[in-house]
C-alpha positions in Angstrom: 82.8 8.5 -4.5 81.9 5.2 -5.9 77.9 4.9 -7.0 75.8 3.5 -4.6 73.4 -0.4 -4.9 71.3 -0.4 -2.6 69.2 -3.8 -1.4 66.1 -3.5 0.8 66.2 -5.8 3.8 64.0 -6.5 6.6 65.1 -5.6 10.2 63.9 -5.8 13.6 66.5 -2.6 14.4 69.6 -0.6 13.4 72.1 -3.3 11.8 75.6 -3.4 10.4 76.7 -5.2 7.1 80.3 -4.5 6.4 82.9 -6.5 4.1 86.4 -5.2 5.4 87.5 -3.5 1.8 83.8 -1.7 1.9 82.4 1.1 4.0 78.4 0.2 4.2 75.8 2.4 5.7 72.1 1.1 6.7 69.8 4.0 6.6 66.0 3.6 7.7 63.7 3.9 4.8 60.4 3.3 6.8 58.7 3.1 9.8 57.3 -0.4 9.0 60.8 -1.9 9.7 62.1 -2.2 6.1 65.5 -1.0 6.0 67.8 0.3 3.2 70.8 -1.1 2.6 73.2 1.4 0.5 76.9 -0.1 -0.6 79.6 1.4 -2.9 79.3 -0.2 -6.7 76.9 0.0 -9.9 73.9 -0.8 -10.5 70.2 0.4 -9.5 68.1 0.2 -7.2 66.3 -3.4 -6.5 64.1 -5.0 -4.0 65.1 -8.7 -3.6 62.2 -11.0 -4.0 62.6 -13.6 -1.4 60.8 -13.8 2.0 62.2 -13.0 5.3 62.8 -13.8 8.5 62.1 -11.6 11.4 65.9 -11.1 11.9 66.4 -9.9 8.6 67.6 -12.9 7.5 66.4 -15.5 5.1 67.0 -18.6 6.9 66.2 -21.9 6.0 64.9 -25.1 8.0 66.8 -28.5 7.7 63.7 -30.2 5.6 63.6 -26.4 2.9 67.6 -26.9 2.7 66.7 -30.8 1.9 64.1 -30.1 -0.9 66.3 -27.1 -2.4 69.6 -29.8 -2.5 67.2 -32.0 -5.0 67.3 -28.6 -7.3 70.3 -26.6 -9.2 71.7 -24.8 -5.9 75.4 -24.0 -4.7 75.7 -25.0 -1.0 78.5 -23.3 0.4 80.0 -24.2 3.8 81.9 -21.3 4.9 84.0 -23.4 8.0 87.4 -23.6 8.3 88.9 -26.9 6.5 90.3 -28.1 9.7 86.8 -28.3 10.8 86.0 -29.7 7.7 88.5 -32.4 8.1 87.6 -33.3 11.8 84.1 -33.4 12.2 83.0 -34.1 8.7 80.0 -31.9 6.3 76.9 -31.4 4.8 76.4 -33.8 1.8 77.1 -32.4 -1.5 78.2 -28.9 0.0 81.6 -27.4 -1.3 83.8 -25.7 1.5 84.9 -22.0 0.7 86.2 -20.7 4.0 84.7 -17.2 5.2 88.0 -15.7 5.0 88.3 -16.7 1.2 84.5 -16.0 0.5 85.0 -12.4 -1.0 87.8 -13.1 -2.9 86.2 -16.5 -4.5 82.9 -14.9 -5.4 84.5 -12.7 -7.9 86.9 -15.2 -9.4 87.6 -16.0 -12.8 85.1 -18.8 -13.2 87.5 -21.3 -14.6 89.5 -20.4 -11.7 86.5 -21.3 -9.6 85.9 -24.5 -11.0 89.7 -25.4 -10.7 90.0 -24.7 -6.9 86.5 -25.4 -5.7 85.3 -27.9 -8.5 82.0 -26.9 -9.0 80.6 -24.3 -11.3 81.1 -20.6 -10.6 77.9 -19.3 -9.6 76.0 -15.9 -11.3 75.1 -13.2 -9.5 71.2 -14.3 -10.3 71.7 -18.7 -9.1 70.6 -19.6 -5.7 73.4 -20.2 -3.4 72.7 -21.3 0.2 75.3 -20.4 2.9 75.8 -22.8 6.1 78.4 -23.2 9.0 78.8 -24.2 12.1 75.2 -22.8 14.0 75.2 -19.7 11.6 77.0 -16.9 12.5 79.6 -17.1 10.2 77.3 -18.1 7.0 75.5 -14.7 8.4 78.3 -13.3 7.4 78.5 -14.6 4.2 75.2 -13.9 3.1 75.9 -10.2 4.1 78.8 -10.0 1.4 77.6 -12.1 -1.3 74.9 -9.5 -1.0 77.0 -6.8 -0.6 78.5 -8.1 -4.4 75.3 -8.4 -6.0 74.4 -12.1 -5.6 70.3 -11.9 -4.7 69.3 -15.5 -4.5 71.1 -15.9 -1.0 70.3 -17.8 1.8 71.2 -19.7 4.5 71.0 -23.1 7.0 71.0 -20.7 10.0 70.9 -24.2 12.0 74.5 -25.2 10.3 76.5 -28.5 10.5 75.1 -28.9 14.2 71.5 -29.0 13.2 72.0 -31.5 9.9 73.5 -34.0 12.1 70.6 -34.1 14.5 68.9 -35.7 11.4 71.5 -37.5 9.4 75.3 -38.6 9.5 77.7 -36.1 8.1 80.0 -36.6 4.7 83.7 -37.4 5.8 86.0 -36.9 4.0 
């Protein structure tokens, strides 16, 4: 059996975090709602220093994900390209669909840059996760996570809440 990382998260209950290739288990570490997170892989243990939301999730606003665009930060918009395509995205966001998250995150850099043109990003830069309305970039935070990435976010209000206050990019 593979050594264990764990992460500490907040939670409001009993969740699941799961990448398909990875069995997880969540294991209540306290009675003050702080969960412990224990997934196959090396390393020790860490707790992540970044705030929470009550979900367990850190989420940011439209006007945090603004301010943290005019810094060094990897927006990735896990849609599908077709969606992409159609309805347009988030300025300055690079498009890595959910099904091709796993596999990009641990790509050869150079490889990275070829397909996705933008930097390959280390397990210690911030990278912001958005979608549609957030489920899927849910998702994706859960498995960069799950690789060791620990400046993770995301735009729980997704591609439907930016365009409430600006245009979308097309393409």
């Amino acid at each position: 059996s593979p050594p264990l990382r764990e992460a500490a998260i907040f939670g409001g209950g009993p969740m699941e975090v799961g990448v398909w290739w990875q069995a997880t288990r969540v294991l209540r570490a306290a009675s003050d709602g702080w969960w412990r997170m224990a997934v196959p892989g090396a390393g020790v243990s860490a707790t992540a220093s970044r705030s929470f939301c009550a979900g367990g999730v850190p989420n940011l606003s439209y006007q945090e994900l603004k301010e943290l665009k005019k810094s060094n930060v990897l927006h990735i918009d896990v849609r599908e390209r077709s969606e992409i395509d159609r309805f347009g995205k988030i300025p300055e966001s690079v498009n890595i669909p959910l099904g091709e998250l796993v596999e990009a995150l641990q790509m050869d850099p150079a490889k990275f840059k070829e397909q996705y043109n933008q930097k390959m990003p280390s397990k210690s830069d911030p990278v912001v996760f958005s979608c549609l309305s957030g489920t899927r970039s849910k998702k994706a935070l859960g498995f960069a996570t799950s690789l060791g990435f620990n400046r993770v976010q995301q735009y729980a209000g997704g591609f439907e809440d930016w365009i409430k206050h600006e245009p979308p990019e097309k393409k």
